[in-house]
N, C-alpha and C positions, 0 to 999 in steps of 0.2 A: 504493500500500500504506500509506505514511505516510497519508493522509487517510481510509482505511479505521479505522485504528489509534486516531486520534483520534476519530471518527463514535460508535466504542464504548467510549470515554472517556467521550465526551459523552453519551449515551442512561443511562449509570449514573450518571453525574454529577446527570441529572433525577432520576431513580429517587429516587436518595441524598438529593434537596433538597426530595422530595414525604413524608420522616417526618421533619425539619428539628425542626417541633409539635411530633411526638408524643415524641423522644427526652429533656426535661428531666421529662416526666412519667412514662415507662418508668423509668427510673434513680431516680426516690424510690420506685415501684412494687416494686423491686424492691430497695430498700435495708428497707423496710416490710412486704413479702409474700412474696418468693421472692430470699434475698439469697443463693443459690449460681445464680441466671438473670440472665442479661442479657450483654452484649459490647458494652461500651461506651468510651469515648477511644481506641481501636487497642491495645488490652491482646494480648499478645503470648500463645502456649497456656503459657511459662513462670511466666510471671506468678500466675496465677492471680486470684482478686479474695477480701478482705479482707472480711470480715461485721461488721460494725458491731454490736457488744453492748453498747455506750454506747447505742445508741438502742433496739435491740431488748429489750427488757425485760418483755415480757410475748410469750410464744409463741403464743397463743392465735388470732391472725390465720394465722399460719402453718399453724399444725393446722385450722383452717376450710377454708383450700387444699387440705388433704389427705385430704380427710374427702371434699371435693367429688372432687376426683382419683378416689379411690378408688372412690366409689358412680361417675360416668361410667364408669369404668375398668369394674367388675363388672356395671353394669348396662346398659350400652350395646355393650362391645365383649368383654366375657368371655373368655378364654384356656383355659375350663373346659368352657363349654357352648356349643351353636351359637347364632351371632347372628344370620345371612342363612339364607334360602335360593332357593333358583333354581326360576323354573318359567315357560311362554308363556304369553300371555297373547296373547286369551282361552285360559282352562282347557281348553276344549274340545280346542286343539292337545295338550296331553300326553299324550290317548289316541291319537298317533301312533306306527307301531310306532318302538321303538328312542326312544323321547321321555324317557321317566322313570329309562331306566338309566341311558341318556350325561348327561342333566343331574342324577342321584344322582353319577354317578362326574365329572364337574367338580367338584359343589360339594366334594366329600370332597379334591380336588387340592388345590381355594384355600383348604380348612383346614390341610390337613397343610402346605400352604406356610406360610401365616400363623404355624404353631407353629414351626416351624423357625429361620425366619427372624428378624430383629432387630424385625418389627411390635409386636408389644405392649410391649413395653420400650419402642419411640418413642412410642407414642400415649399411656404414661402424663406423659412428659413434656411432651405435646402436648397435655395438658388443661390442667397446670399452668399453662402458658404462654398460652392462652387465657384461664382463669379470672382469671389475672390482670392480662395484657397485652390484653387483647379481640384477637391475633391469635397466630397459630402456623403454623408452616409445616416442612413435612420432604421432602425429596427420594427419590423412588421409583426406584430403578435394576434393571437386570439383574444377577444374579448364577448364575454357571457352578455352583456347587457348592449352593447354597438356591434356587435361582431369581430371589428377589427380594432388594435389599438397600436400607434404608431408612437415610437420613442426615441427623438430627436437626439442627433449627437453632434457635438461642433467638434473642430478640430483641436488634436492634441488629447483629447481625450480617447480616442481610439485608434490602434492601429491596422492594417488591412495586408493581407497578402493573394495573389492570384496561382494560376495553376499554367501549365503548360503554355495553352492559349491564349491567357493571357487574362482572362476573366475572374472577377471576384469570389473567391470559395474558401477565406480565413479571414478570421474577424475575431479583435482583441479589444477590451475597453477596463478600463479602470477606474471608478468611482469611491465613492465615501459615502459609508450607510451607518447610524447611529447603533449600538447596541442593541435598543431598542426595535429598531425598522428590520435586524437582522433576524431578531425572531419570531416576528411578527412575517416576515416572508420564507422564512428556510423554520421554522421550528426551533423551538429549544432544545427538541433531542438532536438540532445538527449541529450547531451552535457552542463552541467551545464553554466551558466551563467558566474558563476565566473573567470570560464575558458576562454571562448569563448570571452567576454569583453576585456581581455588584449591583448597590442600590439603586432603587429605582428612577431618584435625579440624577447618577450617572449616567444609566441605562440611558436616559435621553439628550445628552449632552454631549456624550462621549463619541467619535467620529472612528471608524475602520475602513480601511482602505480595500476594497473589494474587486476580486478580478473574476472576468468573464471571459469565456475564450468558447469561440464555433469555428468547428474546422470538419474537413470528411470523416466521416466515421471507420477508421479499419477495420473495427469489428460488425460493420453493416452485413446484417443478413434480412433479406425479403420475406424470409420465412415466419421469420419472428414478429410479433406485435407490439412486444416493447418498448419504448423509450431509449432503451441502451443498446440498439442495434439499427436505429434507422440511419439514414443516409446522411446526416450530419450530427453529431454529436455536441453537447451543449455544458458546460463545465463552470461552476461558480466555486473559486476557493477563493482563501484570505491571503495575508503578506507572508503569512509562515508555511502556506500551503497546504492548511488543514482546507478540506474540501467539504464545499457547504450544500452541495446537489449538482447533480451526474443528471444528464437528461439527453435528447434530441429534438430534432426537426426532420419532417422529411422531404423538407426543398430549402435552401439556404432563404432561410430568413431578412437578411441583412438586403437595402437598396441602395447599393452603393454607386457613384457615378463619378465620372471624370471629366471634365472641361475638353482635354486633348491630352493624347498622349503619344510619345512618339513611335514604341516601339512596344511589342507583347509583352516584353516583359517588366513592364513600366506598371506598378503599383499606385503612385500617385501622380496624378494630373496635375498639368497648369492650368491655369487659366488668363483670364484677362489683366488682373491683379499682379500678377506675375511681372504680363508686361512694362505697364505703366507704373510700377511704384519706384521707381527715378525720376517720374513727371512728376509724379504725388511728393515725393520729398522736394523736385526744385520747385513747386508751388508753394507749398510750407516756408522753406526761405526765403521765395520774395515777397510773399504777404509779411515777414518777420520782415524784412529789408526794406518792405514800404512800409512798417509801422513805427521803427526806428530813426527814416528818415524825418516821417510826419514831427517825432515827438524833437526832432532835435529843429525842425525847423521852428515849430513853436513853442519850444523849450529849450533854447541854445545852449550850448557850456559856456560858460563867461568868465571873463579873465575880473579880479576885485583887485584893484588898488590897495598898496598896504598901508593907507592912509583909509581905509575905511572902521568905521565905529563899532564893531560888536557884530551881527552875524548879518548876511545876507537878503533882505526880505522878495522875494522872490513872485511874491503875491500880487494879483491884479489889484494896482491901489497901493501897493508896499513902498514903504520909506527906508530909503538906506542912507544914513549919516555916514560922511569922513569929512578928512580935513585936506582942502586941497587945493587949488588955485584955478588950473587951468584944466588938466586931464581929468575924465570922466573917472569915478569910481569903481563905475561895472560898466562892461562892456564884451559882446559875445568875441568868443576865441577867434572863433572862425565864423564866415558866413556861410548858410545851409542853403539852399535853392534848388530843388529836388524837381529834377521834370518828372512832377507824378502823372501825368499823359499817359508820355512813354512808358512807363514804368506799369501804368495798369491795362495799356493796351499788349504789353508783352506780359503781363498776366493772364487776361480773358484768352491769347493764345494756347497759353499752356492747358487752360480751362475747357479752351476746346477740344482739344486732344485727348485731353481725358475723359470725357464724354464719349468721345467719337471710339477708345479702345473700348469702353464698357456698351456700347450699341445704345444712345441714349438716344442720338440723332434719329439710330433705323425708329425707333419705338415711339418718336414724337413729330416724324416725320410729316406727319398728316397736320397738328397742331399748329408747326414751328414755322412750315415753309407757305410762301405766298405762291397760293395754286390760278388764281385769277388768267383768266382768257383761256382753260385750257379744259376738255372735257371729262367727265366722268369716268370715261375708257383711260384716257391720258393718266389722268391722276388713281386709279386702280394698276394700273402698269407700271410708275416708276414707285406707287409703294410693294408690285410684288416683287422688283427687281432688288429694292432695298432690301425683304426678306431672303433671298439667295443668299447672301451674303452669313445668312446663319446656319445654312445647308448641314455643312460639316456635325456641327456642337448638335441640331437637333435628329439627326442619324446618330449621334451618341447618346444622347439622353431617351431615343426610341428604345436603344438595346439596353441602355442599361440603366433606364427609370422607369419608363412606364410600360417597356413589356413584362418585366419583371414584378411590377407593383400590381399590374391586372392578373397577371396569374398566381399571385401569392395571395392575392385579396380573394379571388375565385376557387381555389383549393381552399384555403379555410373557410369560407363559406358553404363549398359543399359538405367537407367534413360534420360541419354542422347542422347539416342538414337544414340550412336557410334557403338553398337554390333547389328550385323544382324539380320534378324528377325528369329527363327527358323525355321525349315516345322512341320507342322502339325503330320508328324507321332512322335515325340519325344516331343513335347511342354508340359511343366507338369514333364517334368523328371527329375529326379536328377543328377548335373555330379558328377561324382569321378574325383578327382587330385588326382595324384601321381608323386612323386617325383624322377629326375631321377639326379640330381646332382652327382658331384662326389662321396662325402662324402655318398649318397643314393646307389649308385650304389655299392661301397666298401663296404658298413653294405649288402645288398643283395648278394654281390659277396663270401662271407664268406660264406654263405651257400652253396655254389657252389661244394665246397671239399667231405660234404658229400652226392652231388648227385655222382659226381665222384668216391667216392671210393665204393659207392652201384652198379653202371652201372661193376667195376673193379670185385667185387665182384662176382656179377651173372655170370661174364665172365669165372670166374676161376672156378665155379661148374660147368658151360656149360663143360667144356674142359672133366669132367666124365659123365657129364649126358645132352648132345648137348638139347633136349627136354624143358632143362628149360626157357631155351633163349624165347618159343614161349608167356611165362606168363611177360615176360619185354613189358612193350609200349613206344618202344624207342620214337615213335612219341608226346607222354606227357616228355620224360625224355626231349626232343629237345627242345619244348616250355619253359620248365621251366627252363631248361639252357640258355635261349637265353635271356629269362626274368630278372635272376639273375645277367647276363653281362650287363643288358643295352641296349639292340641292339632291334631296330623297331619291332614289333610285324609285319607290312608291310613286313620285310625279306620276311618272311615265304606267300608260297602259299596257298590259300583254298584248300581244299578237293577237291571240284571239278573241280580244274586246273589239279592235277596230273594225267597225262595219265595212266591206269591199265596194270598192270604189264605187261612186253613183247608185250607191242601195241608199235605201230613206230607214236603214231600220237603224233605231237610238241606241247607244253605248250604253253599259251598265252605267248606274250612277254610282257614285263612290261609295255609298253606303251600302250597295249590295255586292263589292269586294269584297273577297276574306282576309284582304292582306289588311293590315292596319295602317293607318295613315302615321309612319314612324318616322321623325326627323332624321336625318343621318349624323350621328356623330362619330368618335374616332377609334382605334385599333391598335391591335399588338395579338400575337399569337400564345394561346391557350394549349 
């Protein structure tokens, strides 16, 4: 047991020694960009940490972070509007019966859980911490009264390791739980002695350093129903390595994500923060450099005459006595004359820049810029070309936030027997998610221009050779334009609804479909 004890000393101990690097650049990251993030030197939850206004002196970096936040937040994961939605793949499986209502009444499940639950409140913090740390990470659990419950980590407080691939599959964290809190969650039969024996105002005072470690399970067997044999294994001991509960999971728990990374075997991400915080410190200086000049301009150093009487009065109104004839008393050292112009318009430069690394521009793009004379199509094209530009980051946060978050959210739910039972004709299938967010529908809507100018195209040859028109299937160009806006796949009629040409007989009304009129939102694979 003792050499057990130690085995998971040692495997966090690695963990802990592989962000070694990254932690002297987190901590100025985070004294410069996010100074209420970070858990750094073993600070205790009493503690709390101290925000440095000596150095922070111009806010502007920080509102960059939140601007980004924000637009991710509304335009990727929305709390308002639907962002996934579910359906097989191929399409052709949804016109099985009993297909479109069981996966209409899932996806309506994994929303009203999502609202519920603590999700959007973590994942705005879960941008910040990205945006700025290039990593984030939150823990996905089961919970008896919301279904799911999500438990936020900032950085420095946990460390992460990946596998082959390159993909997240260790996870190490370390907190402080009161004597008290330890056995009230693990027991006082797990719960050292040493502990448990002291009085009850200690019991709640007193602080313990608690480690957590999820890694693959070697002893995984499918056979077994267990806890201590599923596919990831789950380990709570103290500082001395008494072990306070041995458990599992059987899909890695943890949602962890990366900004960018260079290479598979890259553990932690940069991100934007990365970039710019040499803009963020020389903006900090010259706000210190224009504030210095200000004070010396209207608070000069002054040379005093050693013919003056007793101290200095310095005050608007202030009398200063000497004895003296001709030469002034007091009189500034030097003269100060600071082109604060210059000086603040090479500031709002630096200002821009820092916006412009954090994508503050793409996000306010619509607000910030004067659109006048220019049309609706115009001004929907140069905002989805601005979104391109996020292509990369939101193909990593597909693989490694929200596909991962829909199906960890979706196996616990079923486990629980919250999700419906399927029918039989689909049981065994796989679903597709896909994603209809804003930010989703803007990267699809971009390609939209060159369905449009191919449909413009074939028009303009039609005009000499009518004939050509017959080789266009506008009715593929419709669906794929409809696809690319966003808009319900539902719109659109079957085949067999449309009456044949020059027949007078009337389409079903929409109310005697059996498909239900279902908005389209976004996806990720189940």
């Amino acid at each position: 047991m003792k050499q057990l004890q130690q085995n998971y000393k040692r495997q966090y101990d690695a963990l802990k020694n592989g962000q070694a690097t990254f932690l002297p650049v987190w901590k100025e990251l985070g004294t410069y960009l996010a100074p209420t993030r970070g858990f750094f030197d073993g600070q205790t939850p009493a503690q709390g940490r101290r925000i440095d206004h000596k150095t922070l002196l111009d806010s502007a970096p920080c509102l960059a972070v939140e601007v980004l936040c924000a637009g991710m937040m509304s335009g990727l994961t929305s709390p308002s509007r639907s962002w996934f939605d579910l359906s097989l793949a191929p399409a052709d499986l949804m016109q099985l019966p009993g297909a479109r209502e069981w996966i209409f009444d899932v996806k309506k499940r994994l929303e009203d859980v999502f609202a519920k639950s603590n999700v959007y409140g973590v994942l705005h913090g879960f941008y910040e911490e990205i945006a700025v740390f290039g990593t984030a990470a939150f823990l996905v659990e089961e919970d008896r009264e919301k279904g799911i419950f999500c438990r936020p980590f900032t950085v420095g407080e946990y460390c992460l390791g990946n596998d082959e691939k390159g993909r997240i599959n260790q996870f190490g964290r370390e907190f402080f739980m009161t004597g008290e809190q330890l056995i009230e969650k693990f027991g006082a039969d797990h719960v050292p002695t040493q502990i448990t024996s002291r009085p009850a105002e200690e019991l709640a005072r007193s602080y313990h350093k608690v480690f957590h470690l999820i890694m693959p399970n070697a002893k995984h067997a499918p056979f077994f129903e267990d806890n201590l044999h599923m596919p990831f294994a789950s380990v709570y001991f103290l500082e001395d390595g008494h072990v306070l509960r041995r458990g599992g999971y059987k899909e890695f728990p943890v949602i962890a994500a990366r900004w960018e990374v260079k290479n598979a075997s890259d553990v932690y991400g940069k991100g934007p923060g990365w970039k710019c915080l040499g803009d963020v410190k020389m903006l900090q200086k010259m706000q210190k450099t224009k504030l210095v000049a200000l004070d010396k301009s209207t608070n000069p150093p002054v040379m005093v005459s050693a013919n003056v009487q007793g101290e200095v009065n310095l005050l608007p109104g202030g009398v200063t006595r000497y004895n003296g004839a001709a030469d002034g008393a007091v009189r500034p050292a030097y003269q100060v004359q600071p082109d604060l112009n210059a000086l603040e318009a090479a500031i709002e430069s630096v200002r821009t820049l820092i916006r412009s690394q954090f994508f503050a521009d793409v996000f306010l793009s619509l607000s910030a810029q004067n659109y006048t004379g220019m049309t609706a199509t115009e001004v929907a094209e140069r905002h989805q070309e601005k979104m391109l530009v996020l292509g990369p980051v939101l193909e990593r946060l597909k693989n490694e936030l929200l596909d991962p978050l829909i199906d960890r959210a979706f196996n616990l739910l079923s486990r629980q027997g919250l999700l419906p039972t399927p029918p039989e004709s689909i049981q065994g299938l796989p679903l597709k998610v896909e994603y209809v967010s804003l930010i989703a529908q803007a990267q699809k809507a971009a390609g939209l221009s060159a369905l449009v100018q191919g449909l413009n195209y074939a028009a303009n040859l039609a005009a000499a050779k009518p004939e050509l028109l017959s080789r266009v299937d506008y009715d593929c160009a419709l669906e794929e334009g409809l696809n690319a806006l966003g808009v319900a796949p539902t719109l659109l009629k079957s085949t067999a609804e449309i009456p044949p040409a020059g027949s007078d007989a009337v389409a079903p009304s929409p109310q005697a479909a059996d498909t239900p009129a279902v908005g389209s939102p976004e996806h990720s694979e189940n």
